[in-house]
C-alpha positions in Angstrom: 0.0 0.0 0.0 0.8 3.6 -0.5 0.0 5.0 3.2 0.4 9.0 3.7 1.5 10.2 7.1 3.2 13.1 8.7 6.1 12.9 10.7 4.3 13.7 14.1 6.1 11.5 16.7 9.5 10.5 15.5 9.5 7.2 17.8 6.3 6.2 16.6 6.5 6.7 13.2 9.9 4.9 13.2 8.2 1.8 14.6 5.4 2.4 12.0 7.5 2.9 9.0 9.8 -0.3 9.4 6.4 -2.3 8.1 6.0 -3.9 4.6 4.4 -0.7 2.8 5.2 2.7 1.1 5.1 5.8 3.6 4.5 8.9 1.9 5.9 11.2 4.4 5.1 15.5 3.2 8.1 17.5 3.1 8.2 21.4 2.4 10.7 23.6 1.8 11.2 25.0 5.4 10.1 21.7 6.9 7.7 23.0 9.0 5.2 21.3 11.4 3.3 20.2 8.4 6.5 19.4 6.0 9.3 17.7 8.1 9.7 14.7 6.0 12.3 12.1 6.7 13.8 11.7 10.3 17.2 12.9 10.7 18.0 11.5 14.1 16.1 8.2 13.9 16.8 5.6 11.5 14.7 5.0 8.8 14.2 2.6 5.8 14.1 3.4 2.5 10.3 2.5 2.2 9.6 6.1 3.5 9.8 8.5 0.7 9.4 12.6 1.0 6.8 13.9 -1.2 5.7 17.3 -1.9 2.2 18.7 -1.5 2.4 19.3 -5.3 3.2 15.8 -5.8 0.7 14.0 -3.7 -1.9 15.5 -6.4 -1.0 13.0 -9.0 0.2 10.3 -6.6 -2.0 6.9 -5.7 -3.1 6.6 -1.9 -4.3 3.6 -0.5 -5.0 4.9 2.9 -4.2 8.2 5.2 -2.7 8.3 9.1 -4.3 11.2 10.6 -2.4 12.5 14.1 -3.8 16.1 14.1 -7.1 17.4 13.1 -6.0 19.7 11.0 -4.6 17.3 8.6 -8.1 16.1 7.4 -8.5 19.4 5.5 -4.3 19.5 4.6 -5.1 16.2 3.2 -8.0 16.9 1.1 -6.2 20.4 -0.4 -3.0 18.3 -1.1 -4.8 14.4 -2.7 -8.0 16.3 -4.4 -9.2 14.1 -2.3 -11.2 13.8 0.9 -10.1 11.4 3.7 -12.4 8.9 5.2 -14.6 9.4 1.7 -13.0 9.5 -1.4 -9.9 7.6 0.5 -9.9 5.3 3.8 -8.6 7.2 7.1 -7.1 6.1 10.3 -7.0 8.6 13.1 -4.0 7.8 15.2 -4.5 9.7 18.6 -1.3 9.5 20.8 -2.1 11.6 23.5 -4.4 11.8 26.7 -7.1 14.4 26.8 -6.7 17.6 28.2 -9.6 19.7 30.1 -12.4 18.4 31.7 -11.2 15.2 31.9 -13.1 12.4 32.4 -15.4 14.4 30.0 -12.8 15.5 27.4 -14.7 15.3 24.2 -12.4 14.4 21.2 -12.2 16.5 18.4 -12.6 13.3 16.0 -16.3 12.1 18.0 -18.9 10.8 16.5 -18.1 10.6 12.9 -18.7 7.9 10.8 -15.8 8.3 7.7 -12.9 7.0 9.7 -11.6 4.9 12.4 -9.8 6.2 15.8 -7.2 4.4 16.7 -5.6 5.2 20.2 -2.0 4.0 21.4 -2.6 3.0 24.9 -6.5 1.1 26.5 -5.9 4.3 29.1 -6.0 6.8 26.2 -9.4 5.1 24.9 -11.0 4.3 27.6 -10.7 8.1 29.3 -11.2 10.3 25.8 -14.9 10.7 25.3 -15.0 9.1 21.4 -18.4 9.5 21.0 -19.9 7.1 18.3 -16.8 6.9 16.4 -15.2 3.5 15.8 -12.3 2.8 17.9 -9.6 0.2 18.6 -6.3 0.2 20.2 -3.1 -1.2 18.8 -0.2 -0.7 21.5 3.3 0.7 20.8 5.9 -1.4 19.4 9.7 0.1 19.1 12.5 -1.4 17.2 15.1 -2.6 19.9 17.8 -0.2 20.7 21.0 -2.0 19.7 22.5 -1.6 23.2 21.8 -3.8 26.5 22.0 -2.3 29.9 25.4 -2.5 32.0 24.4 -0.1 34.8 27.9 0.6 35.7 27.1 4.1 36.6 26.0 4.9 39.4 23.6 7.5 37.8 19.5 7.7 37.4 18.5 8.5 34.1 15.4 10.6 32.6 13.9 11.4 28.9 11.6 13.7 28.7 11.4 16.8 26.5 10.1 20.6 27.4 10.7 19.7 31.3 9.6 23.5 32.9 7.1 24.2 30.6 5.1 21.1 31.0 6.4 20.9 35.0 4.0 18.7 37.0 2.8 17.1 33.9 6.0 15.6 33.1 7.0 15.0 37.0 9.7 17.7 36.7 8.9 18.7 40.3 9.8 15.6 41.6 13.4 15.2 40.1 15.4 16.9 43.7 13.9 14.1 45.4 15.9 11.5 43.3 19.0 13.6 42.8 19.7 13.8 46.1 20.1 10.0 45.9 22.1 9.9 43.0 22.9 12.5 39.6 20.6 12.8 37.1 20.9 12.4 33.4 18.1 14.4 31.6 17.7 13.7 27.9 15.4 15.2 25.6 14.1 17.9 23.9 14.4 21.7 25.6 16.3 20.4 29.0 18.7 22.9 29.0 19.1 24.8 31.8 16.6 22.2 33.9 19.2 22.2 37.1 18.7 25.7 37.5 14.9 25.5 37.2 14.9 23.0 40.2 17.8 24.9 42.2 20.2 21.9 41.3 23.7 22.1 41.3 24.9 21.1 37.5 26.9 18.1 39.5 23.3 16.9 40.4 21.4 17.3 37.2 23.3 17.4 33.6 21.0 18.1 30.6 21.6 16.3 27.7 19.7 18.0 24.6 17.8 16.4 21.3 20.4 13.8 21.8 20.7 11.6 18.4 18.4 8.3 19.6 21.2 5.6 19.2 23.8 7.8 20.9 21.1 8.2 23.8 20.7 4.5 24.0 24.3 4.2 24.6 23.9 6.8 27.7 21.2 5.9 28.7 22.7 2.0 29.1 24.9 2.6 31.2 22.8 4.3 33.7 21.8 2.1 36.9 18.2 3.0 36.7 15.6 5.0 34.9 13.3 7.3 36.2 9.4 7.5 34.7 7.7 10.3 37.0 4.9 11.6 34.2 1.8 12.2 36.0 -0.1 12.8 33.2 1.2 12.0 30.0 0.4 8.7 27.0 3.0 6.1 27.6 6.6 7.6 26.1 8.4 5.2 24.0 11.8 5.9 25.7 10.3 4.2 28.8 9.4 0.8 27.1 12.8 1.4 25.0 14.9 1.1 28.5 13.2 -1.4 29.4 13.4 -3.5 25.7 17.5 -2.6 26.7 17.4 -4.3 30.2 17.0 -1.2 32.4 15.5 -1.5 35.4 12.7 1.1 35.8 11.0 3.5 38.6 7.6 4.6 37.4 4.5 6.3 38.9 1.7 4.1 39.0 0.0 6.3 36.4 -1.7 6.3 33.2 -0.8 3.2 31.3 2.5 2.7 32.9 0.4 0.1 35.5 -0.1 -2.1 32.4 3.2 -1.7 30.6 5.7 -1.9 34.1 5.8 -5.3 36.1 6.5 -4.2 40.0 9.2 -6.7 39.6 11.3 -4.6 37.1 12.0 -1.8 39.8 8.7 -0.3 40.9 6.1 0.9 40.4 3.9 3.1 43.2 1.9 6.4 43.2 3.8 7.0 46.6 7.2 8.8 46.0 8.8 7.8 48.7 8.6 4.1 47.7 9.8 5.0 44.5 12.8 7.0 46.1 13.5 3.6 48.2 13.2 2.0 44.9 15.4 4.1 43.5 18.2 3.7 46.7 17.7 0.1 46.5 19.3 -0.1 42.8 21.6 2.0 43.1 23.2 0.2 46.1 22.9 -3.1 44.8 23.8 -3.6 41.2 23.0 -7.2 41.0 19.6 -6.5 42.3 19.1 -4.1 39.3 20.1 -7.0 36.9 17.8 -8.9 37.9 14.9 -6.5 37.4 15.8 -5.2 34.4 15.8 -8.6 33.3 11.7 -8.7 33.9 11.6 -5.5 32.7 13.2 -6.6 29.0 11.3 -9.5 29.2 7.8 -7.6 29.8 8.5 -5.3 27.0 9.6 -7.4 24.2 6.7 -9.3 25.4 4.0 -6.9 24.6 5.9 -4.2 22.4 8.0 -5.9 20.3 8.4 -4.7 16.6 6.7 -7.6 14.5 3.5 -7.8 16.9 3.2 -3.8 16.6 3.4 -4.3 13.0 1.0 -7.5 11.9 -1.4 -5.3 14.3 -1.1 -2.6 11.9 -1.5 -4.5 8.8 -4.1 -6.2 10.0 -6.1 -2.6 10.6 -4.9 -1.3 7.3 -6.3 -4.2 5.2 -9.5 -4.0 7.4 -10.1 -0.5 6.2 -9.0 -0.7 2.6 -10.7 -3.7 2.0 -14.0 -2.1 3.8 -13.6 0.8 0.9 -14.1 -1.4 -1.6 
C-alpha cells in the first residue's frame, strides 16, 4: 500500500514505517510542522519516501494516518481528495485528553468516515469518542542496539520541554531522586533544567535532542531510569529502556500500570517508595540486573516490533478492503 502520514512523533512513526508498505511522508521547503519529511536523528528505511504537496496530487493513496485534526483538511487540499470518503482514514490519537477530563470530548467524536485508533487502552478508555469506531493497537519500538550495563552509578530521565510542562511531566519531583544519585536528563528543551529546580549542575546534567542511538548508549549505562509523568500517554523511551534491560521506577500512572511489572524496579503512586526503589538499585547492582531482566522480558513481550506491526497491517487491510 501507499500510506500518507506526517512525521508527528518520531518514535512512533519509526516503529510504523519499518512495516511492509510505502510511507508517503510530506516534506516542504522549510520543513515545518506540516513538511518535516524524513527523520534525521532516527533511522529509517528506505520505504519512507518525501513527497511534496504538489506531488501528492498525482500520486496513488491507498489509505491516510491522521495525528492532528488539521490534517483532514491539509489532506483533502493536497490528494483532491477527501479522507475517510473519497480515500480510507485512520486517526491515530497519541495523547491523553486535556480539560475536563473524564469528559474531554475528542475532536474526532462521532463521525462515521474514519476509524480512531488510540496508542494506549488508558487513552481510549478516558477520551470521550463519541460514536466513532475505535480500537487500540499498542506501541511497538524497534530494539535499541544496546543492552543495559548499569555501571554508573547514575539515574537517568527522557523527557522533552521539562519546565514548561512541569507537574505534567513530573519535573517537580526530580530533587527528590537527585539527592540520591545525579541525574541524566535527555530530551528535547532540557537545558538549563538544574537551574529551574535549584540543582547544582553536578546533580542534574542536561543532555539535549540527543541523536536516539547515541542516547541509547547513555542511557545504558545508567543504573536505573526514572518515569515520573503524571499525566502523559505512555513515552516510548520508557518501554525502549526497558526493551534494553534497564531497570525502571515509574508512577503508578496512566498506562505505565499495564506496561511496568513491580518486579522490574517499581512501580507506586507513593514517591517515597519509588525514592527507596530508587536507593535500593543504586546500592545493589545485581539487584538491578535482575529487574531489568523482567523489565526486557515484559516489554519485548508486549511491544515488540513484529507484533506492533502485523497489528497494523491487519487494521490497514481492514479498512482498505471495507472501501471497496
Amino acid at each position: 500500500m501507499n500510506i500518507l502520514l506526517w512525521h508527528v512523533h518520531g518514535s512512533w512513526t519509526t516503529s510504523f514505517v519499518h512495516g511492509k508498505h510505502r510511507y508517503l511522508v510530506p516534506v516542504t521547503p522549510d520543513r515545518g510542522p506540516y513538511g518535516l519529511g524524513r527523520a534525521r536523528t532516527y533511522p529509517w528505511p528506505d520505504s519512507a519516501v518525501e513527497v511534496t504537496p504538489e506531488e501528492l496530487r498525482d500520486t496513488d493513496v491507498d489509505l491516510v494516518i491522521l495525528q492532528r485534526p488539521e490534517e483532514i483538511d491539509l489532506a483533502a487540499e493536497w490528494l483532491g481528495r477527501r479522507p475517510g470518503r473519497d480515500v480510507p482514514a485512520i486517526y491515530v490519537e497519541h495523547n491523553t485528553p486535556k480539560g475536563d477530563v473524564p469528559n474531554t470530548r475528542h475532536p474526532m467524536a462521532d463521525r462515521d468516515d474514519l476509524l480512531l485508533t488510540h496508542v494506549t487502552a488508558f487513552n481510549e478508555l478516558f477520551w470521550d469518542n463519541g460514536g466513532t469506531r475505535t480500537t487500540v493497537v499498542d506501541h511497538g519500538v524497534v530494539p535499541p542496539a544496546v543492552e543495559w550495563t548499569g555501571e554508573l552509578d547514575r539515574l537517568a530521565v527522557v523527557t522533552n520541554e521539562p519546565v514548561r510542562r512541569w507537574r505534567v511531566t513530573g519535573t517537580d519531583l526530580l530533587a527528590r531522586f537527585a539527592a540520591l544519585a545525579p541525574l541524566d536528563v535527555y530530551g528535547m528543551k532540557v537545558d538549563g533544567l538544574a537551574a529551574h529546580l535549584g540543582l547544582p549542575e553536578d546533580r542534574l546534567t542536561s543532555h539535549d535532542d540527543v541523536p536516539q542511538h547515541a542516547m541509547h548508549a547513555e542511557l545504558a549505562k545508567r543504573r536505573a531510569y526514572l518515569h515520573l509523568c503524571r499525566w502523559t500517554s505512555l513515552g516510548l523511551s520508557l518501554i525502549e529502556a526497558m526493551t534494553m534491560g534497564m531497570p525502571v521506577v515509574a508512577l503508578a500512572t496512566t498506562e505505565a500500570v499495564e506496561a511496568v511489572p513491580p518486579a522490574a524496579g517499581a512501580l507506586s503512586t507513593r514517591v517515597d517508595t519509588l525514592v527507596d526503589a530508587a536507593r535500593g538499585l543504586l546500592d545493589d547492582r545485581e539487584s538491578a540486573r535482575r529487574a531489568g531482566a523482567v523489565a526486557r522480558a515484559a516489554a519485548r513481550d508486549r511491544y515488540g516490533l513484529e507484533r506492533f506491526l502485523a497489528d497494523w497491517d491487519r487494521l490497514l487491510e481492514e479498512e482498505v478492503c471495507a472501501s471497496r
